[in-house]
C-alpha positions as CSV (number, residue, x, y, z in Angstrom):
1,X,-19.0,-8.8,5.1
2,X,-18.0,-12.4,5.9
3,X,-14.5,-13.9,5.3
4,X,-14.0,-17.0,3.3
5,X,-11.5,-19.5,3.9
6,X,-9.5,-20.4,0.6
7,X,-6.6,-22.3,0.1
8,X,-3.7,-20.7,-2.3
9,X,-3.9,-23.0,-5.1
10,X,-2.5,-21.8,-8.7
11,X,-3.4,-23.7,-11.6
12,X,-1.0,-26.0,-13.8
13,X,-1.9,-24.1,-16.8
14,X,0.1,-21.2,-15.3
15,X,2.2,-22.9,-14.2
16,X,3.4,-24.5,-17.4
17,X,2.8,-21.7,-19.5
18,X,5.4,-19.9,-17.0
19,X,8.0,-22.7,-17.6
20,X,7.5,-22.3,-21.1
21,X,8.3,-18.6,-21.2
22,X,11.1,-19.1,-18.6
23,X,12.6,-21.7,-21.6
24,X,12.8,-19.3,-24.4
25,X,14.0,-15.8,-23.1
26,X,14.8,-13.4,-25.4
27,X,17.9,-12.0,-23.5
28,X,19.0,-8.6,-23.3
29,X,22.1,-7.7,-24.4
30,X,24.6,-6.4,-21.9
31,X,27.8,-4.3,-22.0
32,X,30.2,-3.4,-18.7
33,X,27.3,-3.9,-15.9
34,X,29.4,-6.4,-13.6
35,X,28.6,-4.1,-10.9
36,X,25.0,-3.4,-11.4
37,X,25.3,0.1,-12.5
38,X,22.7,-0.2,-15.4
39,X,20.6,-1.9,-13.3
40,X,20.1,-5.7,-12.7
41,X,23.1,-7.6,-13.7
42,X,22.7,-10.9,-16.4
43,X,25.4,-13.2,-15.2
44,X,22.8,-13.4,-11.9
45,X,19.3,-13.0,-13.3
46,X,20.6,-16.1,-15.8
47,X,21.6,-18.2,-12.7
48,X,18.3,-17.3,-10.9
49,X,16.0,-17.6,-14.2
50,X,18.0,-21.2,-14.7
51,X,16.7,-22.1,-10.7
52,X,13.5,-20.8,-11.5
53,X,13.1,-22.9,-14.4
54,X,14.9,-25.8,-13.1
55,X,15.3,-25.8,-9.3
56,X,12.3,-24.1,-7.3
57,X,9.2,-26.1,-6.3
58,X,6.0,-23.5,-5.9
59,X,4.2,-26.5,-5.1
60,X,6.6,-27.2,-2.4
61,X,6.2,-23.0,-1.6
62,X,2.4,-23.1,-1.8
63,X,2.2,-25.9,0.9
64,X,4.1,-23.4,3.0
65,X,1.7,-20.8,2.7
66,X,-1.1,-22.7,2.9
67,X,0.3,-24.0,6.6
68,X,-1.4,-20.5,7.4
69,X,-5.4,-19.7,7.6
70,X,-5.9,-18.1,4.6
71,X,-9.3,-16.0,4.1
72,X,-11.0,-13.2,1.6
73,X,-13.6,-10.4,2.6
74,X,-15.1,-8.0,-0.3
75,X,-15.3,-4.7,1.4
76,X,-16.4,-1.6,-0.7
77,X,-16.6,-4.1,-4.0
78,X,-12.8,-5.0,-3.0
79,X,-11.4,-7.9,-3.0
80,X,-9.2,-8.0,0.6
81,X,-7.0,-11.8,0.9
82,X,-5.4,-12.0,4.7
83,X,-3.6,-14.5,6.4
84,X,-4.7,-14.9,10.3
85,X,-2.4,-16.6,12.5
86,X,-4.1,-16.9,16.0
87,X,-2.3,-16.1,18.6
88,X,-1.5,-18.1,21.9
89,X,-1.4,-16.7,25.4
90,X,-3.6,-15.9,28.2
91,X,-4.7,-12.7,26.4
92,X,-3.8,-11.9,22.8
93,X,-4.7,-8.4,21.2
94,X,-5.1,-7.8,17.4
95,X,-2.3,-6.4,15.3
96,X,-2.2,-5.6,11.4
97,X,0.9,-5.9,9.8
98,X,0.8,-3.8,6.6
99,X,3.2,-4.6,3.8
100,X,4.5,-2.2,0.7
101,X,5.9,-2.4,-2.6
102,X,7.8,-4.9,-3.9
103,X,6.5,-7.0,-0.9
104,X,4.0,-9.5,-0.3
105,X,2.0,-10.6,2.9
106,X,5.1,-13.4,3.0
107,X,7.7,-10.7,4.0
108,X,5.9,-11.2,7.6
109,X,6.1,-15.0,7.6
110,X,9.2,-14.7,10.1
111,X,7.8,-12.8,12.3
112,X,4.2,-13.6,12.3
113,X,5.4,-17.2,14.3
114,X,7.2,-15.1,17.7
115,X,4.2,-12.3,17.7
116,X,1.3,-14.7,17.6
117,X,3.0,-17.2,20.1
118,X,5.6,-16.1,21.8
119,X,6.5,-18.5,24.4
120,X,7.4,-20.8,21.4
121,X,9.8,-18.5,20.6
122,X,12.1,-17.9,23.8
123,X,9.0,-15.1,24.7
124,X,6.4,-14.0,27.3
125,X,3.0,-15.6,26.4
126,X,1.7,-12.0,28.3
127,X,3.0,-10.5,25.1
128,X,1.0,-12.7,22.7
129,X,-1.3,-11.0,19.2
130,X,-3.5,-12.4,17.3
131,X,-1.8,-11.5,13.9
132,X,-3.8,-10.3,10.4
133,X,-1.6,-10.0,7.7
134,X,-3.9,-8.4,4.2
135,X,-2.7,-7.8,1.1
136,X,-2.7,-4.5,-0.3
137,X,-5.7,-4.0,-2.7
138,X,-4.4,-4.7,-6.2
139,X,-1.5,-7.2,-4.9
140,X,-1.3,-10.9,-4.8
141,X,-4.5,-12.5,-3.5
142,X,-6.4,-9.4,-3.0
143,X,-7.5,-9.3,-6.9
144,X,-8.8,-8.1,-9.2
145,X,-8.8,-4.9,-8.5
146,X,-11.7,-3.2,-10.9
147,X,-11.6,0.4,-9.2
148,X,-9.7,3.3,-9.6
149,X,-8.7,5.8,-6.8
150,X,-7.4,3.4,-4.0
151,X,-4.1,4.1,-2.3
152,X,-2.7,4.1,1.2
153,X,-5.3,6.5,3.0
154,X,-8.3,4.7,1.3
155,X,-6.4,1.1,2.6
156,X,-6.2,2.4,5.7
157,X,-10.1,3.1,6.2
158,X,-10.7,-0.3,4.5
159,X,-8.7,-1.9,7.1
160,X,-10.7,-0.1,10.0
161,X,-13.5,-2.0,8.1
162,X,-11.7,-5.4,8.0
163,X,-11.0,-5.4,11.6
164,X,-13.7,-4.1,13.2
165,X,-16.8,-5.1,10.6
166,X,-15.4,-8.4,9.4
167,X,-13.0,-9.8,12.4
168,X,-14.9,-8.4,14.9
169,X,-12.4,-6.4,17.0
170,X,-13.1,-2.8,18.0
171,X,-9.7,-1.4,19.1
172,X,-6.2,-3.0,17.5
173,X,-2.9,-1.9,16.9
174,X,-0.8,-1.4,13.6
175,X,2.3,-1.7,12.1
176,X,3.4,-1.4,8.7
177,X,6.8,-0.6,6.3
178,X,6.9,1.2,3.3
179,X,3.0,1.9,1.8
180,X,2.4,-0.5,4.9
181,X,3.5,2.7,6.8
182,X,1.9,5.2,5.3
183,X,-1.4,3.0,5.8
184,X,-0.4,2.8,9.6
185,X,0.4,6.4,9.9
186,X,-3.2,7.1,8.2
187,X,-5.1,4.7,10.7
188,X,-2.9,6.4,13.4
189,X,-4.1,9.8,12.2
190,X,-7.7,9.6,10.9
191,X,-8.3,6.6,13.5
192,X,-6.7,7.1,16.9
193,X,-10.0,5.9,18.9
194,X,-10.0,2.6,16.8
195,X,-6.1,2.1,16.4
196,X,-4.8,2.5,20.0
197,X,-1.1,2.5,19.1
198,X,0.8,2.0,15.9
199,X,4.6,0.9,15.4
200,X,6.8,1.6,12.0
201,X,9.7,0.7,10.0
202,X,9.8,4.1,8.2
203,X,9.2,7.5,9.1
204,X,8.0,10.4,6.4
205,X,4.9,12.7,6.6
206,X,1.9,11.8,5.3
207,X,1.9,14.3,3.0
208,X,4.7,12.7,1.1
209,X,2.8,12.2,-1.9
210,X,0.5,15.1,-2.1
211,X,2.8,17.8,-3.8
212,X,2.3,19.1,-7.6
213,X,5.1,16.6,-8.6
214,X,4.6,13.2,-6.2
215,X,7.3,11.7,-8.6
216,X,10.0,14.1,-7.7
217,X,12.4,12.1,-5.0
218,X,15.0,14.9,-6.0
219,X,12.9,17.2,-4.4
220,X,14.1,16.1,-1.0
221,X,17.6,17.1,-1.5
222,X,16.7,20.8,-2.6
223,X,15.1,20.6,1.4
224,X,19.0,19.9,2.0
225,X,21.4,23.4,2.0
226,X,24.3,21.2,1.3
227,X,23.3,17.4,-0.4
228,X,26.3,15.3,0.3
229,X,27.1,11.9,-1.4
230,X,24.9,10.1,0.8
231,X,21.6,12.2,-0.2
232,X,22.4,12.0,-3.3
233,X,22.8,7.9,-3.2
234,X,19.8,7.5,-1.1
235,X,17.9,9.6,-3.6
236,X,19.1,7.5,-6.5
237,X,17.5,4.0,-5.1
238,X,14.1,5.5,-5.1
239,X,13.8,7.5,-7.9
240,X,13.7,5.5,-11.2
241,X,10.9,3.3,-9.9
242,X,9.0,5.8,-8.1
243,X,8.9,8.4,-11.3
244,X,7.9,5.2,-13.5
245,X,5.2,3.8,-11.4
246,X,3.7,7.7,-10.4
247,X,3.4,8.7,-13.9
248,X,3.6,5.7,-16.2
249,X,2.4,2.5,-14.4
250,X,0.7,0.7,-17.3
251,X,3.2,1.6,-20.3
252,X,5.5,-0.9,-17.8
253,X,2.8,-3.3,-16.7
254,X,2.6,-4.2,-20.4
255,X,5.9,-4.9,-20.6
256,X,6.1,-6.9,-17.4
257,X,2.9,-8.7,-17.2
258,X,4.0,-10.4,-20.2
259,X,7.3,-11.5,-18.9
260,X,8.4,-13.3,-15.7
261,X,11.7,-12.3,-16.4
262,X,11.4,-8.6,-17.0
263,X,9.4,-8.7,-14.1
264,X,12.2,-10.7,-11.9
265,X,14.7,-8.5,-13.0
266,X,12.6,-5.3,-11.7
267,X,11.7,-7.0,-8.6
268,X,15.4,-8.5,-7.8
269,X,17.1,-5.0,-8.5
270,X,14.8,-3.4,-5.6
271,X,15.5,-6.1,-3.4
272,X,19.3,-5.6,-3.6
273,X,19.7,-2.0,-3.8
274,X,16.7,-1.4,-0.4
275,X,18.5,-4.2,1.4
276,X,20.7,-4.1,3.9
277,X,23.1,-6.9,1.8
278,X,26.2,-5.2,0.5
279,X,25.6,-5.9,-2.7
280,X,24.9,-9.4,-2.0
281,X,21.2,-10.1,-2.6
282,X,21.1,-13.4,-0.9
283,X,22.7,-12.2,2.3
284,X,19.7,-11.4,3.0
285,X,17.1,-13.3,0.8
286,X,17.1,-16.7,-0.1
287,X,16.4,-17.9,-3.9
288,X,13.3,-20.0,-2.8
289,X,11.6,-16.3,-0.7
290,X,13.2,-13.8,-4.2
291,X,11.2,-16.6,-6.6
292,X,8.0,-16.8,-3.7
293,X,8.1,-13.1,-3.9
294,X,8.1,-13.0,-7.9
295,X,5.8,-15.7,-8.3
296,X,3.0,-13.6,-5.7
297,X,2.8,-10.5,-8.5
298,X,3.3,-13.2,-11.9
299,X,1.0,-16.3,-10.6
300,X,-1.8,-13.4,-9.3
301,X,-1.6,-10.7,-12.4
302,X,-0.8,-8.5,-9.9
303,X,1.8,-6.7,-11.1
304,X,-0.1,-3.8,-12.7
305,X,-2.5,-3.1,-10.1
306,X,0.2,-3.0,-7.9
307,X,1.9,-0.4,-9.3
308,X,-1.4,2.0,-9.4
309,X,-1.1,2.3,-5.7
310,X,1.5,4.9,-6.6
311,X,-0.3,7.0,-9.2
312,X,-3.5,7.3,-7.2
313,X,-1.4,8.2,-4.4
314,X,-0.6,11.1,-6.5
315,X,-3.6,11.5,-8.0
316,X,-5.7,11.1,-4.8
317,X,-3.4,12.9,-2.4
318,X,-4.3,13.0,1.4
319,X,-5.6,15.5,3.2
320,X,-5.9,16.1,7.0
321,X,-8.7,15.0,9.1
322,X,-7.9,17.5,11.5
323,X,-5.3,20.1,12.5
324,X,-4.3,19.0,16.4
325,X,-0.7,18.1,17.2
326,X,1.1,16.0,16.7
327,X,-0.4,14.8,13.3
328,X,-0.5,11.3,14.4
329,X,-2.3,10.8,17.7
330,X,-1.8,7.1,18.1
331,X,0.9,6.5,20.7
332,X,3.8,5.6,18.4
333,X,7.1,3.3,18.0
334,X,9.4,4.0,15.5
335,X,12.4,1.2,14.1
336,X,15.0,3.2,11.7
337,X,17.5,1.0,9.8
338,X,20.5,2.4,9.1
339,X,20.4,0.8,5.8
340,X,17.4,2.1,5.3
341,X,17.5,5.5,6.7
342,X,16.9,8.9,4.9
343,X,20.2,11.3,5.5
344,X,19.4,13.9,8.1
345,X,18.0,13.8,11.2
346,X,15.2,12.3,13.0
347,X,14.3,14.7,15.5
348,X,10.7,15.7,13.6
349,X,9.2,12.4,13.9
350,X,8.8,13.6,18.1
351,X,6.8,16.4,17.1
352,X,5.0,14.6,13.8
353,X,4.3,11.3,15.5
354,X,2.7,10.6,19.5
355,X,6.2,8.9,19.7
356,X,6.6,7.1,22.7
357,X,9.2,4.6,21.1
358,X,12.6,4.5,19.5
359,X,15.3,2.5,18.4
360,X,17.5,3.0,15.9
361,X,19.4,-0.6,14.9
362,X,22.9,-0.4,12.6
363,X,22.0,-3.4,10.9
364,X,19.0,-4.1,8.4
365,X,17.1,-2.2,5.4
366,X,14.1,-1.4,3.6
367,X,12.8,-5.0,4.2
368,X,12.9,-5.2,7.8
369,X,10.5,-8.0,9.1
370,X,12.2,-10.0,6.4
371,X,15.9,-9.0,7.5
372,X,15.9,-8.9,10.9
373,X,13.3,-9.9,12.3
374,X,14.1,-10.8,16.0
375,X,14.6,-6.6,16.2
376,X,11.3,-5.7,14.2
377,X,9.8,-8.2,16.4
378,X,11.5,-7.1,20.1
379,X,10.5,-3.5,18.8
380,X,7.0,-4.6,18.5
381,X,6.5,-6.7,21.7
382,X,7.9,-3.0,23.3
383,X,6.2,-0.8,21.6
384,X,2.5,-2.2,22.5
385,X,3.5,-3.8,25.5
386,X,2.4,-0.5,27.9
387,X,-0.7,-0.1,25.8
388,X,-2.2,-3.7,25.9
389,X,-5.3,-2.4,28.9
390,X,-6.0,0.8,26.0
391,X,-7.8,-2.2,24.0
């Protein structure tokens, strides 16, 4: 189990063949959507297709991420990319930053900088981590995926492996967003002696997934005695791609594996509805980090193994490894969103979660190491701060 350094290098046959594609879309025709109702809107996926084509430099991109160590293990016959960025201070302890879906290991590349060196960011060098930053099995880098049955629980015991087998390090912490939480929450259940405190952008019980219908995001309002408006929009964001990707990944991996922008479109109208951007998509993301993004699932064939995360969460659903309280041992910080957060209240997570942190911050979404990351950061440094001698 020995990393290999690589450098992210995608071949000019892609390349061009991409350009072509981008030159002769077949576009949809469109009727009344100024406002996004049907779903992504022309008028901006033409300007941003036209950039794409035109305007964005991936070479210019790839040098970027290539300004990172860059490595790959096989662990259990899968391919596992991550980016190390070492940290600087008199004592640096491991973290693993777990992304989700539609993100990339670049959706940390703002706050990997302040958390592996933080007195070059206004910091205290005390507070310094030597940063890992994988990519889900099945997305970007870590491909091909040739196996079936691997979701968040399974990541998470692959990571114990990644940290402790390939990198070394016995005891780490963990933090994670979207599947990248559920993976966090896992290691923070299953793995408490090995991950010795955990820290979150989103809160929901590990179970999440494991019902007779894991597609069913309208099942959380009938939990509700009386779903008001904002249930019912919170439920709407999730529930078109979550039903799709749970029961019907590879009728739309056909679809968008064969065209960059079908699969823009699907990635761009996630991006603005999670964010925090008031309808604005570049309020929060620039062109250059939507096309990076894009180009992680198109340039990898990543897109449909991806998306399997979400079936064999369903099909694989996690169980309990044992019955204490609370559920999740590992000591526990929590950053809600208010963009981002579901309706109702929060008070569970203190009995669900070993929370010993919380902060709740009125700006920011579903992307929060990419939106505001000074907070995701601050929340991290706080979080692990009084746990540092655990490791």
């Amino acid at each position: 189990m020995k990393p290999e350094p690589f450098e992210i290098r995608i071949p000019d046959a892609k390349l061009d063949d991409l350009r072509r594609r981008l030159g002769s879309v077949n576009w949809a025709p469109e009727l009344a959507n100024e406002d996004w109702r049907y779903g992504t809107q022309g008028a901006y996926l033409r300007e941003l297709v036209a950039y794409w084509r035109d305007g964005y430099d991936w070479r210019a991109r790839e040098r970027e991420l290539n300004a990172h160590e860059h490595a790959r293990v096989e662990i259990e016959g899968i391919p596992i990319h991550f980016m190390r960025v070492p940290g600087k201070g008199p004592r640096p302890v491991p973290l693993v930053l777990t992304h989700g879906w539609p993100w990339t290991f670049w959706d940390f590349h703002r706050v990997v900088g302040p958390l592996a060196d933080p007195g070059a960011h206004g910091g205290d060098p005390d507070d310094a981590f030597e940063v890992i930053v994988p990519s889900l099995p099945g997305y970007a880098l870590s491909t091909p995926l040739e196996r079936t049955g691997i979701n968040f629980w399974r990541t998470g015991d692959l990571w114990v492996s990644l940290m402790r087998d390939a990198l070394g390090h016995e005891r780490f912490f963990a933090h994670g967003g979207d599947w990248g939480a559920l993976v966090t929450m896992h290691l923070g259940h299953r793995h408490a002696d090995t991950v010795r405190g955990i820290h979150l952008t989103n809160a929901f019980p590990l179970d999440h997934f494991s019902g007779p219908r894991p597609w069913a995001i309208g099942d959380a309002a009938s939990a509700v005695p009386d779903p008001d408006d904002g249930l019912r929009h919170w439920e709407r964001k999730f529930a078109s791609h979550v039903a799709v990707h749970v029961l019907d990944p590879q009728t739309l991996a056909w679809a968008l594996h064969d065209s960059p922008v079908g699969l823009l479109a699907w990635l761009l109208e996630r991006r603005r509805a999670w964010s925090d951007c008031g309808g604005d998509v570049e309020r929060r993301f620039s062109r250059d980090h939507l096309l990076t993004t894009t180009m992680l699932f198109w340039a990898t064939d990543s897109f449909a193994s991806s998306l399997r995360f979400y079936s064999e969460a369903g099909n694989n659903p996690w169980k309990p490894s044992h019955d204490r309280t609370p559920v999740v041992e590992a000591p526990t910080g929590i950053s809600f969103f208010r963009g981002d957060m579901a309706p109702g209240p929060i008070d569970w997570t203190a009995d669900y979660y070993n929370r010993t942190y919380v902060q709740i911050h009125e700006s920011g979404g579903h992307f929060a190491p990419a939106e505001e990351p000074e907070a995701v950061v601050d929340d991290i440094r706080a979080t692990f701060r009084p746990l540092r001698e655990t490791l």
